[in-house]
GUVEXVEX-185870 format. One record per residue (C-alpha): x, y, z. Coordinates in steps of 0.5 Angstrom, whole numbers. Example, Ala and Ser with C-alpha at 12.3 -4.5 7.8 and 13.67 -1.06 7.14 Angstrom:
residues 2
<<25; -9; 16>>
<<27; -2; 14>>
END
This chain:
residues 414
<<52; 260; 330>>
<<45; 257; 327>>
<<45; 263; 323>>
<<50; 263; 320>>
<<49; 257; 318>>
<<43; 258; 315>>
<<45; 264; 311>>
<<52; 260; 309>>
<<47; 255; 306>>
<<41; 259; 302>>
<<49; 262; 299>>
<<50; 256; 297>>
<<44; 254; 294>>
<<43; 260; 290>>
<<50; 260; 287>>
<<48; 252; 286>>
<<42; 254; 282>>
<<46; 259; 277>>
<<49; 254; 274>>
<<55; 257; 272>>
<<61; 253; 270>>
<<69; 253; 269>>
<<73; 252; 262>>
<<79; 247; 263>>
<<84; 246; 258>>
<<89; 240; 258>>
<<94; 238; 253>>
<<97; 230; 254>>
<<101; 226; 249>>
<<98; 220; 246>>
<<103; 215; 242>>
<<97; 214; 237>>
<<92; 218; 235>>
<<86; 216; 231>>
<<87; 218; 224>>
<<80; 223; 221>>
<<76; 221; 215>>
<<78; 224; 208>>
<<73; 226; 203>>
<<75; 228; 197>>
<<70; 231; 192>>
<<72; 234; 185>>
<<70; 241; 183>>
<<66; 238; 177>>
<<66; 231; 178>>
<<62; 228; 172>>
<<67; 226; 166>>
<<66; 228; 159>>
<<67; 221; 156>>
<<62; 218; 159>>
<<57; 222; 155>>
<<60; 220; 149>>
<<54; 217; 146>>
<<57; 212; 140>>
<<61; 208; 146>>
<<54; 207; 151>>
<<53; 200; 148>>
<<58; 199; 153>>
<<57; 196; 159>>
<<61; 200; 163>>
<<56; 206; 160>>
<<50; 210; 164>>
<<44; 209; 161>>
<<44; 214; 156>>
<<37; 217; 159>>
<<41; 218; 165>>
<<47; 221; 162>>
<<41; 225; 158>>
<<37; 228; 163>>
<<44; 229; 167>>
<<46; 233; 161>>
<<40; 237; 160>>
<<39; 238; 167>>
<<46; 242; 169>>
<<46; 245; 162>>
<<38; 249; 165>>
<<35; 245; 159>>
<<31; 241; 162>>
<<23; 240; 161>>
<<21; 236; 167>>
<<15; 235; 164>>
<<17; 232; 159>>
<<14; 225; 158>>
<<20; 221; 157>>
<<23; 222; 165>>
<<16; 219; 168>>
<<19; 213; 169>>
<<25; 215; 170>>
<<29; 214; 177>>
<<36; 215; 178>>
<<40; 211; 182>>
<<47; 211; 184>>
<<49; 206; 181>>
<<48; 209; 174>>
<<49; 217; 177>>
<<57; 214; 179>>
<<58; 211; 172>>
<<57; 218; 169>>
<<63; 221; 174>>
<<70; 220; 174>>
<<72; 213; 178>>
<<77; 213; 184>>
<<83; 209; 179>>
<<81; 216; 175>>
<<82; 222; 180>>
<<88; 218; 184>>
<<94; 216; 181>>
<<98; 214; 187>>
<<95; 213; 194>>
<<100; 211; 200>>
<<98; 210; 208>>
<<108; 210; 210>>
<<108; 207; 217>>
<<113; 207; 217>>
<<114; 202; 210>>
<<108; 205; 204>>
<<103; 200; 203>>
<<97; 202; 198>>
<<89; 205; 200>>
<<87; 207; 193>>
<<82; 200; 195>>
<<80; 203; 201>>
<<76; 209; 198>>
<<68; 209; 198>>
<<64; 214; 194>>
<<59; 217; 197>>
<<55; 224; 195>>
<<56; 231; 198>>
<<49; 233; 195>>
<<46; 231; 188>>
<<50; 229; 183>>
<<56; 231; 187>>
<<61; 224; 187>>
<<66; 224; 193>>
<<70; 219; 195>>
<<72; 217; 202>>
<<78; 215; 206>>
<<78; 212; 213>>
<<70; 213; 213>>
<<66; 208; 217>>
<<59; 213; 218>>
<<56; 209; 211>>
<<60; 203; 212>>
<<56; 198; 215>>
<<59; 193; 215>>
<<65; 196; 218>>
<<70; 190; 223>>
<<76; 193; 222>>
<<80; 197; 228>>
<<80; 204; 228>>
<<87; 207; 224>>
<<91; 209; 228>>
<<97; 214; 226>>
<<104; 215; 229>>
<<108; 222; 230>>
<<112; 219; 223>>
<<106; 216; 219>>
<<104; 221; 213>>
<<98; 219; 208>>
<<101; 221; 201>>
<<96; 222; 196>>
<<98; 224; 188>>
<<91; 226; 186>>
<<89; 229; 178>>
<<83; 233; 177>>
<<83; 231; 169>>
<<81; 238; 168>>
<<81; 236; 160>>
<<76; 231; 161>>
<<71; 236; 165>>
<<64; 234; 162>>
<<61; 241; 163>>
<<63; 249; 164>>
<<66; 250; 171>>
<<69; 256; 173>>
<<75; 252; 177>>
<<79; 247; 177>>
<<81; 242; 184>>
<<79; 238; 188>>
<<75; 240; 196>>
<<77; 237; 201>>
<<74; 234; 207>>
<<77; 233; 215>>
<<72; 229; 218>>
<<71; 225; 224>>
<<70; 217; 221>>
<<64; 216; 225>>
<<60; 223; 222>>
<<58; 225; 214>>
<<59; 230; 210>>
<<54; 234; 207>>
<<54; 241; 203>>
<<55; 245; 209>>
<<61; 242; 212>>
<<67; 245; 212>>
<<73; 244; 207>>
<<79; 247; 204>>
<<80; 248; 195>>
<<86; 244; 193>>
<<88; 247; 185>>
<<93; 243; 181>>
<<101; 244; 180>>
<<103; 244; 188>>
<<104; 240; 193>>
<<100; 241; 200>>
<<103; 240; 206>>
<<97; 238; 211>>
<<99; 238; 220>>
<<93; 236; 222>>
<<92; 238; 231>>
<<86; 234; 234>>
<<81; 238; 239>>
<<77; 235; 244>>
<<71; 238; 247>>
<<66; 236; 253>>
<<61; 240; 254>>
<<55; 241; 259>>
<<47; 239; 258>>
<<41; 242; 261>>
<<42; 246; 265>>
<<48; 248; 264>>
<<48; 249; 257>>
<<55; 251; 256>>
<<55; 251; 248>>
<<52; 258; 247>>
<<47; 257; 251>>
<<44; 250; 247>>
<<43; 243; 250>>
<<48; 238; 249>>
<<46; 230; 247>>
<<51; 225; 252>>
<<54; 221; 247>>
<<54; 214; 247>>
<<59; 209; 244>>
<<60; 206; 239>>
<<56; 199; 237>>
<<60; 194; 233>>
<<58; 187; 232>>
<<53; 182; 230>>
<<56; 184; 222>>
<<53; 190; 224>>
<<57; 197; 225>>
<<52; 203; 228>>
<<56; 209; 229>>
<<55; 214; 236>>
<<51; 220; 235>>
<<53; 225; 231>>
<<50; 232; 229>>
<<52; 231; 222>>
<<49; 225; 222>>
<<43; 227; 226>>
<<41; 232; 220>>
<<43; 227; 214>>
<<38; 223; 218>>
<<33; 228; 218>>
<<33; 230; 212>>
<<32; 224; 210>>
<<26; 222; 213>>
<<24; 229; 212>>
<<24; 227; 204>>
<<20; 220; 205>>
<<15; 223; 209>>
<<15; 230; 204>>
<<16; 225; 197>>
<<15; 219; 197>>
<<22; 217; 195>>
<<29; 220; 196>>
<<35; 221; 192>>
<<43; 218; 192>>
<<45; 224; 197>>
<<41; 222; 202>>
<<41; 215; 207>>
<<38; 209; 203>>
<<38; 202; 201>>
<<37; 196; 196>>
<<30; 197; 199>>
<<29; 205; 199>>
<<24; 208; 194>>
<<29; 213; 189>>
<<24; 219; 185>>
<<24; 220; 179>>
<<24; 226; 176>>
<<18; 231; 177>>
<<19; 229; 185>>
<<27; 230; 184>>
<<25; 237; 182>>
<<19; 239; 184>>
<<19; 236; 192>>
<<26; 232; 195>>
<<31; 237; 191>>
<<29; 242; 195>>
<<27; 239; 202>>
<<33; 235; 202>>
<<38; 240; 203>>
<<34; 244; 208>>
<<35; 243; 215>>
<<31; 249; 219>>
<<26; 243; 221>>
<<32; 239; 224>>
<<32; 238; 231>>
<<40; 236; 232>>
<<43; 238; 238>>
<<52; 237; 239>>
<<54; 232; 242>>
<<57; 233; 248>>
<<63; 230; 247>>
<<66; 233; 240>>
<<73; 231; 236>>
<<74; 237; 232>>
<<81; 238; 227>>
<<85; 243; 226>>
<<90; 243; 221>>
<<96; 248; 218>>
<<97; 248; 211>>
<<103; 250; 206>>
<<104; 249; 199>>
<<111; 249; 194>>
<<109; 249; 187>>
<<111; 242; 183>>
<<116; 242; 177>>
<<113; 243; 171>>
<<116; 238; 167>>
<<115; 233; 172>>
<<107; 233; 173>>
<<102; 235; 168>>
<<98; 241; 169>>
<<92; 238; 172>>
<<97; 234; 177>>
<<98; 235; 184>>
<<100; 233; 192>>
<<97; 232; 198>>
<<101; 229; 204>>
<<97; 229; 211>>
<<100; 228; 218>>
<<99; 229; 225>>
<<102; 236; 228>>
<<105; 234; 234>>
<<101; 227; 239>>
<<99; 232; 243>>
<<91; 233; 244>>
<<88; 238; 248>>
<<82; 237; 250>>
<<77; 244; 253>>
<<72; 241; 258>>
<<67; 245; 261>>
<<65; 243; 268>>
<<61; 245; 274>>
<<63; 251; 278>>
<<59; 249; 284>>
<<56; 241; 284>>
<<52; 239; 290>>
<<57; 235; 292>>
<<61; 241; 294>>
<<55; 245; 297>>
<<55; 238; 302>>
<<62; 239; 303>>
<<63; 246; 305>>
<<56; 246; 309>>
<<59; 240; 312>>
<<66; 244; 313>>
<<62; 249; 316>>
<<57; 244; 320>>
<<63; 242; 322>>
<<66; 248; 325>>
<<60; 251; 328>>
<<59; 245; 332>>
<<67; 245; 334>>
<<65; 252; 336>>
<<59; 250; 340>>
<<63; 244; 343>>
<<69; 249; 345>>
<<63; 255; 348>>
<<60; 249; 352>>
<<66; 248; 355>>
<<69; 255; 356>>
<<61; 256; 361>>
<<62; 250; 365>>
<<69; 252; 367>>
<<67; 258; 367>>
<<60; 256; 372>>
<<66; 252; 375>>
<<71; 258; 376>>
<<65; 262; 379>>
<<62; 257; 383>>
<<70; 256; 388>>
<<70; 262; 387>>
<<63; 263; 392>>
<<65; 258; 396>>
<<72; 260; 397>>
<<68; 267; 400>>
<<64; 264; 404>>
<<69; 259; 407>>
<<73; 266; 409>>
<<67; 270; 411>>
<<65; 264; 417>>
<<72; 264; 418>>
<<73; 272; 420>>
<<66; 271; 424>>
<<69; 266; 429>>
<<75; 270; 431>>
<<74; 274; 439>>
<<77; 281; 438>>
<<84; 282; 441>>
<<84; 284; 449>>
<<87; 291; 450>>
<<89; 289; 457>>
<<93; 283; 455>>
<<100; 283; 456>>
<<100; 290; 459>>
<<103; 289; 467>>
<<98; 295; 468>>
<<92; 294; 472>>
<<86; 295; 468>>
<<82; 296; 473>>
END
């Protein structure tokens, strides 16, 4: 018995020590599900109107230098040694005066649920990479002042979005028309890598979105393609302040931007800054954190161990021509269904089962020795009447006389 339980627990030990892991799949109805931000990014996103030079007098105008160098820059004419740029660094604040505005690109924007209220106000700008201006629905990742509870939609609430590309007004030569669309989680950015679906004017789309959730295993599991995983920490909300909780997408903006700092000495509008950031001006722009900010093959970002993914479905119908205008179209997103499935990867064989089985065998085995030990003493028990039965015989048969031959017979013997 000892041996077995020997042998039972060295098994155990090194199939623990393989680290292998099973895959669950479950899917549960919720009644609400957090709804995913949306970004929307228009395929040239700088409107030609605000480059018309007569008009930059205005208020509402860039600075014509900023607007120069934008021009000069995505037309390849740019001299960057040109001593005009030295004191020159873009900021946000000019850059988005040159593209469209959010009342430019939105014609209608309801949140229906089950009444339509209007969203068009809740929409923020952030850039996907340089000189790209997005706008963002539903995103707490920049928003730092974020006090608001999460959205929640039901199985009958729908966004409905009437977008125009303003194709007409396109300040420089591209080469399609539409707008990129983004599905992400609130909590995490966007950035020039992430994926997204192009949306043309004359239709309506029709988006259902399905949620996924997946929790992976760390070291030294590694269930994720043989990577380490980060545990997630919640989310931390209060004192004025939101902090959003780790995210891979998050980690690499973050790390490009420090890479940038530490490269440059400055960054630019598509990386993480603040009032009290410093922006390049333009030899650094091009020479140094164009480049550096896009790169993220020094990035160390791991993939949280508890991920919310979206899927989605799409259909399209075109809209009646006489109805829209040809740079016009529709976009309504819902949920597919409340279901969320949920993929969990878990330990096929933790230490606690190695004690319980070990502990079952244990068992086992001393029930069996118990069982073993009793078998010998009846059987010592057994042996023990039995010699003494004999022996009781054996004095027995030694005390009786042998039988008279002469007895009751009336003859003489002698």
């Amino acid at each position: 018995m000892g041996g077995i339980l020997v042998y039972t627990t060295c098994t155990f030990c090194m199939k623990y020590l393989d680290f292998d892991f099973v895959t669950r799949t479950s899917v549960i109805y919720n009644p609400e599900l957090e709804f995913p931000a949306i970004t929307l990014c228009n395929l040239d996103p700088l409107d030609k109107n605000k480059f018309n030079i007569s008009a930059m007098d205005d208020i509402h105008k860039a600075d014509p230098l900023v607007a120069d160098y934008v021009e000069q820059f995505l037309r390849g004419s740019l001299n960057v040694s040109d001593s005009k740029w030295l004191d020159l660094r873009p900021n946000e604040t000019e850059l988005n005066k040159l593209g469209f505005g959010i009342h430019d690109i939105i014609r209608y924007a309801y949140l229906i649920d089950p009444k339509p209220s209007p969203v068009e106000s809740e929409f923020s700008i952030t850039y996907r990479k340089p000189l790209e201006k997005c706008f963002t629905f539903n995103g707490r990742y920049m928003n730092k002042t974020y006090d608001r509870k999460p959205l929640k939609f039901k199985a009958d609430s729908i966004l409905f979005l009437h977008l125009d590309t303003n194709k007409d007004r396109y300040a420089f030569y591209s080469q399609a028309v539409g707008f990129r669309l983004f599905l992400h989680h609130p909590d995490e950015p966007i950035h020039f890598r992430s994926p997204s679906s192009v949306f043309s004017p004359g239709y309506m789309y029709e988006i259902t979105i399905s949620e996924k959730r997946y929790k992976y295993l760390p070291t030294p599991y590694n269930s994720y393609q043989n990577q380490d995983c980060r545990q997630v920490e919640k989310s931390n909300q209060g004192s004025g302040e939101y902090r959003s909780p780790y995210s891979r997408a998050g980690c690499i903006l973050e790390c490009r931007t420090n890479r940038t700092q530490s490269l440059c000495g400055c960054i630019i509008e598509s990386l993480l800054h603040d009032n009290s950031s410093v922006l390049c001006d333009i030899p650094q722009r091009h020479f140094c954190a164009m480049s550096s900010s896009t790169s993220r093959e020094f990035c160390d970002c791991k993939r949280p161990c508890l991920e919310t993914k979206y899927d989605y479905e799409l259909s399209s119908f075109p809209l009646t021509p006489n109805r829209q205008t040809p740079s016009e179209f529709v976009v309504t997103i819902s949920f597919k269904d409340m279901m969320v499935t949920t993929v969990e990867h878990e330990p096929e064989l933790d230490f606690g089962d190695i004690i319980s089985h070990l502990g079952g065998y244990m068992g086992f085995c001393l029930g069996a020795s118990v069982l073993t030990l009793f078998e010998l003493v009846e059987v010592v028990l057994k042996s023990l009447k039995a010699i003494g039965l004999h022996r009781h015989c054996t004095v027995n048969s030694t005390q009786i006389p042998p039988a008279n031959p002469c007895e009751n017979h009336t003859t003489d013997c002698n």
